[in-house]
N, C-alpha and C positions, 0 to 999 in steps of 0.2 A: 614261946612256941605253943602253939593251940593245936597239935595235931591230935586228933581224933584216935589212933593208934599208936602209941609210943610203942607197944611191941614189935611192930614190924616198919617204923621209921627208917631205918635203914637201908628200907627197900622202897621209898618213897624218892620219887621226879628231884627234891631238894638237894637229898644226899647223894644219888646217883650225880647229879651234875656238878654238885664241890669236890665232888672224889675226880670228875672228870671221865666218867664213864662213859663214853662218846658212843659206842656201840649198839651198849645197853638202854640208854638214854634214847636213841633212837627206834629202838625194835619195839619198847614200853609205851613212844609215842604217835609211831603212825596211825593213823585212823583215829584220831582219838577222841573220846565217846567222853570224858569226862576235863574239867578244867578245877584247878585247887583254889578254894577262894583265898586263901592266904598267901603263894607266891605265884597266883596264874598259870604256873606248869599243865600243861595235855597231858591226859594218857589214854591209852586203851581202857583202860580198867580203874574203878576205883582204888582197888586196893593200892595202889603207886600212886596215891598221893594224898596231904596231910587230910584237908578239907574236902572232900567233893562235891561236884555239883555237875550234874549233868549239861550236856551241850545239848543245843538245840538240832535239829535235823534239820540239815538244810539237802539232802540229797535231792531234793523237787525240784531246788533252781538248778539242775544242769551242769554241764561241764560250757553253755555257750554256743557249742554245736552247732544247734537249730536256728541259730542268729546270723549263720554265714551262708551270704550268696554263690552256690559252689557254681551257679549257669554262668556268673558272670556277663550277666544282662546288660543291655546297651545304657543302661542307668545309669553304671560303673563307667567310670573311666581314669585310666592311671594319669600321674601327672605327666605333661610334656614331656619334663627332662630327666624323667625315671627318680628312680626311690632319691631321697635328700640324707645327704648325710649330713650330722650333727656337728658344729663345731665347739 
């Protein structure tokens, strides 16, 4: 193990998820701003995790929004026999 803080290990992405901290593990990783280079775990925050490394900002690209025809222009047209279900 190469983590960067053995003092506070136990409060890092790796141990919270062997202990099976489902909760905690989740609240540590939404949004998260940094990624571990050594087991890949997200978190918010450095400090929850062995290695950090900052994530990129992708907040520019969108949620996709902007990509949908809400007129629903004559360009569009659904299929004949309505939506296809999968077999």
């Amino acid at each position: 193990m190469n983590c960067s803080d053995q003092e506070h290990h136990n409060q890092h992405m790796c141990v919270l998820n062997a202990e099976n901290k489902i909760d905690l593990v989740h609240a540590l990783s939404s949004e998260p701003t940094v990624q571990c280079n050594i087991c890949l775990a997200k978190a918010k925050a450095a400090e929850n995790v062995c290695d950090p490394r900052e994530l990129p900002d992708i907040a520019w690209m969108g949620d996709g929004a902007d990509m949908v025809d809400t007129k629903q222009t004559e360009s569009w047209t659904p299929h004949p026999k309505g939506p296809q279900e999968e077999k």
